[in-house]
C-alpha positions in Angstrom: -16.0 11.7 -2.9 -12.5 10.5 -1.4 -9.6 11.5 -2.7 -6.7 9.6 -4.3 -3.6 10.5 -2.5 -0.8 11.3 -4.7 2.7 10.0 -3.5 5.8 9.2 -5.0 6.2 5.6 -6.5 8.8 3.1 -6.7 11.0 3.3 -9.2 12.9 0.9 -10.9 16.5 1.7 -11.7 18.0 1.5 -15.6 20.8 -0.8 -14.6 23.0 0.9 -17.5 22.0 4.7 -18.4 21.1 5.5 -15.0 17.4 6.4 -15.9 14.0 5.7 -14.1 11.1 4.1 -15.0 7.8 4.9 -12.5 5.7 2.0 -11.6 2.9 1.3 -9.7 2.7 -0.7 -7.0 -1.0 -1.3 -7.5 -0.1 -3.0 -11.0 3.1 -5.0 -9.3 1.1 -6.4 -6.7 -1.3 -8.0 -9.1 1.9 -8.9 -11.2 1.1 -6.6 -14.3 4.8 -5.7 -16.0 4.6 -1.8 -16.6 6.1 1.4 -16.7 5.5 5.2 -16.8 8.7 6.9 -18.6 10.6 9.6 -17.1 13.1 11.8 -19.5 16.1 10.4 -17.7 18.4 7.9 -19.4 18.2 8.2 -22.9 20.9 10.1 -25.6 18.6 12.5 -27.0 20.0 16.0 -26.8 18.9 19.6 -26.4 14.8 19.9 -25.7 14.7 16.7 -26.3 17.2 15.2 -23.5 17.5 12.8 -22.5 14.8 9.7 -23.1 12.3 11.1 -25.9 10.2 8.1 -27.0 8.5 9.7 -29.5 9.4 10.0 -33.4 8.4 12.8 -35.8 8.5 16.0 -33.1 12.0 17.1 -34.2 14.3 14.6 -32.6 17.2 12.7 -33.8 15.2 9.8 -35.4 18.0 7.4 -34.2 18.4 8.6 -31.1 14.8 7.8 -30.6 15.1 4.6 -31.7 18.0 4.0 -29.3 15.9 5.6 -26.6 12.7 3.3 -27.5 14.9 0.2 -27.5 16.2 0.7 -24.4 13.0 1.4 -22.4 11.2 -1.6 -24.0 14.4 -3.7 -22.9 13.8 -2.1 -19.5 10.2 -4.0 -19.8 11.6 -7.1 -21.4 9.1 -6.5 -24.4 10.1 -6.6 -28.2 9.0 -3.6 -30.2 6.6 -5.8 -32.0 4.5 -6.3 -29.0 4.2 -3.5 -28.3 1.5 -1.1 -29.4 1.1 2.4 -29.9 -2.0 4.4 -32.1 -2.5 7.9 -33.6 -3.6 9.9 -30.4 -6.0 12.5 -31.5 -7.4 13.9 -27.9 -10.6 11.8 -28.4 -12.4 8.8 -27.3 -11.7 6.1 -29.4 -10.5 2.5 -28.9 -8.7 0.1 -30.2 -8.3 -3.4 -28.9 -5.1 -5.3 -30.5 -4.2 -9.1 -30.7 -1.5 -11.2 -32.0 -2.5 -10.8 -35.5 -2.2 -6.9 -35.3 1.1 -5.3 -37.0 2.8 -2.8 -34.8 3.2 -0.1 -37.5 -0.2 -0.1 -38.6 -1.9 0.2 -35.6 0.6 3.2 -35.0 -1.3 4.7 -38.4 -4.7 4.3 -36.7 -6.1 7.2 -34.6 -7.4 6.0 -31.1 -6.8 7.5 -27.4 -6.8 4.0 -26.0 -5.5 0.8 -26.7 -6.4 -2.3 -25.0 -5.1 -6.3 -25.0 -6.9 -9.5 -24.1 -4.1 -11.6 -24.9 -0.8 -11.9 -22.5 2.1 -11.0 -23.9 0.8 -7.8 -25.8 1.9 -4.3 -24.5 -0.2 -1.3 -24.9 0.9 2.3 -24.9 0.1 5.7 -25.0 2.3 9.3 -25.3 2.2 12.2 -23.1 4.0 15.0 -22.9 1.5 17.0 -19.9 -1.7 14.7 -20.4 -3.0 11.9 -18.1 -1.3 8.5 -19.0 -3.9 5.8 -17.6 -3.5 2.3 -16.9 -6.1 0.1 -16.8 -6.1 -3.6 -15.3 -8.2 -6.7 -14.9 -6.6 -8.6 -12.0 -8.0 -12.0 -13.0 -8.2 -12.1 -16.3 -4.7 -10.8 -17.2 -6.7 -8.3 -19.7 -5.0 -4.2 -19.9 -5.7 -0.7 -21.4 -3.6 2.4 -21.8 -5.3 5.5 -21.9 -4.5 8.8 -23.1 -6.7 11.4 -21.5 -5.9 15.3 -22.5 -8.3 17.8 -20.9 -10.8 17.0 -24.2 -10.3 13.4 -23.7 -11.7 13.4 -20.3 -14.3 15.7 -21.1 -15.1 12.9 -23.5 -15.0 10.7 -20.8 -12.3 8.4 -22.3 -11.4 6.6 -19.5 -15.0 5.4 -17.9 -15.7 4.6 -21.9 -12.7 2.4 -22.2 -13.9 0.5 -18.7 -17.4 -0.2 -19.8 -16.7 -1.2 -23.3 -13.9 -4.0 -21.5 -15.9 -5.2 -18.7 -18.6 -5.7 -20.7 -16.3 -7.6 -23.7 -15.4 -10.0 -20.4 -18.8 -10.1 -18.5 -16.8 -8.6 -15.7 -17.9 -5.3 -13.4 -16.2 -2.2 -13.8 -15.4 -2.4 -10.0 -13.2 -5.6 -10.4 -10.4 -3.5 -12.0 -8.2 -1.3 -11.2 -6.0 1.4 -12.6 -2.8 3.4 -11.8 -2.3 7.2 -12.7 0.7 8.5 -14.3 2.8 11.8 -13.9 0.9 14.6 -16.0 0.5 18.3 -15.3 -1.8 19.1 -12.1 -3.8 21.6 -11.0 -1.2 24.2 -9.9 0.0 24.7 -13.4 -3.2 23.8 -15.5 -4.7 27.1 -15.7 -7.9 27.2 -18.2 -10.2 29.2 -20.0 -13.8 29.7 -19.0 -14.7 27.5 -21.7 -12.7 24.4 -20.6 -13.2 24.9 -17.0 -17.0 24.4 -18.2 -16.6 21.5 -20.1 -15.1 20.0 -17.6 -17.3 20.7 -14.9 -20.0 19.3 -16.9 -18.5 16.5 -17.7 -17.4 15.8 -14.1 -19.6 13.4 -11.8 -22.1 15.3 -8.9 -20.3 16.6 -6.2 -16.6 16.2 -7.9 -14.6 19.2 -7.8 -12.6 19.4 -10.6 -11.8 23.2 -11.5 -10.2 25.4 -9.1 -10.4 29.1 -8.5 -8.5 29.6 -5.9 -6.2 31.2 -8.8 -6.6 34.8 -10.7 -7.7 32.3 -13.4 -9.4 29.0 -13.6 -7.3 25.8 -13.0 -8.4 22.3 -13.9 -7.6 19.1 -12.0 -7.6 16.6 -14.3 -6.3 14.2 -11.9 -9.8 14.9 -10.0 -11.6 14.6 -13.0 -10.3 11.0 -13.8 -10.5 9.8 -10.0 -14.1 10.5 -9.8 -15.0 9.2 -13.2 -13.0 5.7 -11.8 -15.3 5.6 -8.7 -18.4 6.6 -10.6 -18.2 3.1 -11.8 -17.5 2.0 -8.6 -13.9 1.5 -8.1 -12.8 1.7 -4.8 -10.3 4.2 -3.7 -7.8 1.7 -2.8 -8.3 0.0 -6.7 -7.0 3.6 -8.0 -2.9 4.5 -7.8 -1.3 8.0 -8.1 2.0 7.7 -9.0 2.5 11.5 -9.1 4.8 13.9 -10.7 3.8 17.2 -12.2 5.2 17.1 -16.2 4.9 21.0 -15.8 6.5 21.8 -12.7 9.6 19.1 -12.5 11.8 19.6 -15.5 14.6 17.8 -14.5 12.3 14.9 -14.5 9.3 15.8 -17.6 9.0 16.5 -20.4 6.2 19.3 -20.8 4.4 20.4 -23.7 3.1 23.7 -22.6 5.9 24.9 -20.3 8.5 24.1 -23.1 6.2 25.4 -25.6 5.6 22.9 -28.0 9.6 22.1 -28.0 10.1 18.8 -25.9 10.2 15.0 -26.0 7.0 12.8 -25.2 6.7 10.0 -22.0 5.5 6.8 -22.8 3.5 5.2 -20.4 2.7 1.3 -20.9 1.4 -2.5 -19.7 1.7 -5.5 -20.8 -1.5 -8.3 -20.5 -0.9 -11.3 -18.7 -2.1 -15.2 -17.9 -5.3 -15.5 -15.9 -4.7 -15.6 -12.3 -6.8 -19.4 -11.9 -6.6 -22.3 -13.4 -9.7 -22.5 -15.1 -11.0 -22.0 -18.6 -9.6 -18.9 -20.4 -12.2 -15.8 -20.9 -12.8 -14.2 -24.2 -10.2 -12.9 -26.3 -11.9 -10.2 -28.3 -10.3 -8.4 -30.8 -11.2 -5.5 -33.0 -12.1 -1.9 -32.4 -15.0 0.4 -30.8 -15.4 3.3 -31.9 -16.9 7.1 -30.9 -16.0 10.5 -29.4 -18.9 10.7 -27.3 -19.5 9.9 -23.6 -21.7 6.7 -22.8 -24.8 7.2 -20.5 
């Protein structure tokens, strides 16, 4: 199976704090608005510096409000459009429309958080796990997915694809998806356990788990590439923006090198207009849930 090649992206200046955002330029070419956080321009301070985006891990609360509004600014998206859930390292769902409130989809527990209707962010938090963005080219339609190392095993991603290209009669194939920074294989190392888990849950002749180490290392970003073009996404419909959370902490934030003690990346896209002029597709709403793989 052919790899992904991962390679820096462009980024997109904070005209102001002198931050970055990370985008894709997949997701710009087919005029999706998006960004993948770095920890750079933001006034949080001490573990937390500089751009934490996520509230109740110890940061100032303000400061993370501050941060928050200026990355959404960055994206030209209020706060209320923008949508965040409860991440538990599962497999649920959770598809949001313009009657949803912000805040109480933040109280709902799902790994991935899709929109139909243009205008509506979706985002997830990661501070090490795989940020993925999902997006229908035609139809405008998006997902953000959070996959941890028990998320994929789950098979969160491929789950989230089926369940939307079937909710717009569309083939999995006809979307495409951009991969954000997250720890890689050098610094993953596993247990026995998860390097099985993973192994089993990968497609045939995927290599996901490495032992070219004293101990097991997963790939997670090989786990999620071949579970993409299982469904038949060409290589060139997948974008690895790069960046290793672990290994880069000028850059990351990092949950196991900082042990626990750190900010959290938010990684994000908003849906968009249809691309013709004809008749809009379905906007369906509500939520699908389950923590187990589909067949």
């Amino acid at each position: 199976m052919p790899a992904v090649a991962s390679r820096p992206s462009p980024e997109r200046l904070f005209a102001r704090v002198g931050g970055v955002i990370l985008t894709s330029a997949l997701l710009s070419r087919h005029g999706f608005v998006h960004g993948f956080s770095t920890r750079e321009g933001g006034v949080s301070e001490g573990p937390f510096a500089s751009l934490d985006l996520s509230h109740g891990l110890g940061d100032d609360e303000a400061a993370v409000e501050e941060n928050r509004a200026r990355f959404f600014g960055r994206l030209g998206l209020a706060p209320a459009r923008a949508f965040e859930a409860s991440q538990v390292h599962g497999a649920s769902i959770r598809i949001v429309t313009s009657v949803d409130e912000a805040a109480a989809v933040r109280a709902e527990e799902a790994d991935a958080l899709a929109a139909f209707e243009p205008g509506l962010g979706v985002f997830v938090r990661t501070a090490d796990c795989v940020p993925v963005l999902l997006a229908h080219p035609e139809s405008g339609a998006v997902a953000a997915v959070h996959a941890g190392w028990r998320g994929a095993v789950a098979g969160i991603v491929p789950k989230t694809l089926r369940i939307l290209a079937s909710r717009l009669a569309t083939e999995p194939a006809s979307w495409v998806a951009a991969i954000g920074p997250h720890i890689r294989v050098g610094a993953f190392e596993i247990g026995d356990e998860v390097a099985a888990a993973m192994e089993e849950a990968a497609p045939p002749g995927a290599t996901v788990v490495s032992r070219d180490f004293p101990r097991p290392h997963g790939d997670l970003t090989a786990l999620v590439v071949a579970q993409l073009r299982e469904l038949g996404l060409p290589a060139e419909a997948i974008d690895d923006v790069g960046g290793c959370t672990h290994d880069e902490p000028a850059r990351f934030f990092s949950h196991r090198r900082d042990a626990g003690r750190t900010g959290s990346h938010l990684s994000g896209i908003v849906a968009r207009d249809r691309v013709d002029a004809g008749p809009e597709g379905a906007r369906p709403g509500g939520r699908d849930r389950g923590t187990t793989r589909e067949g």
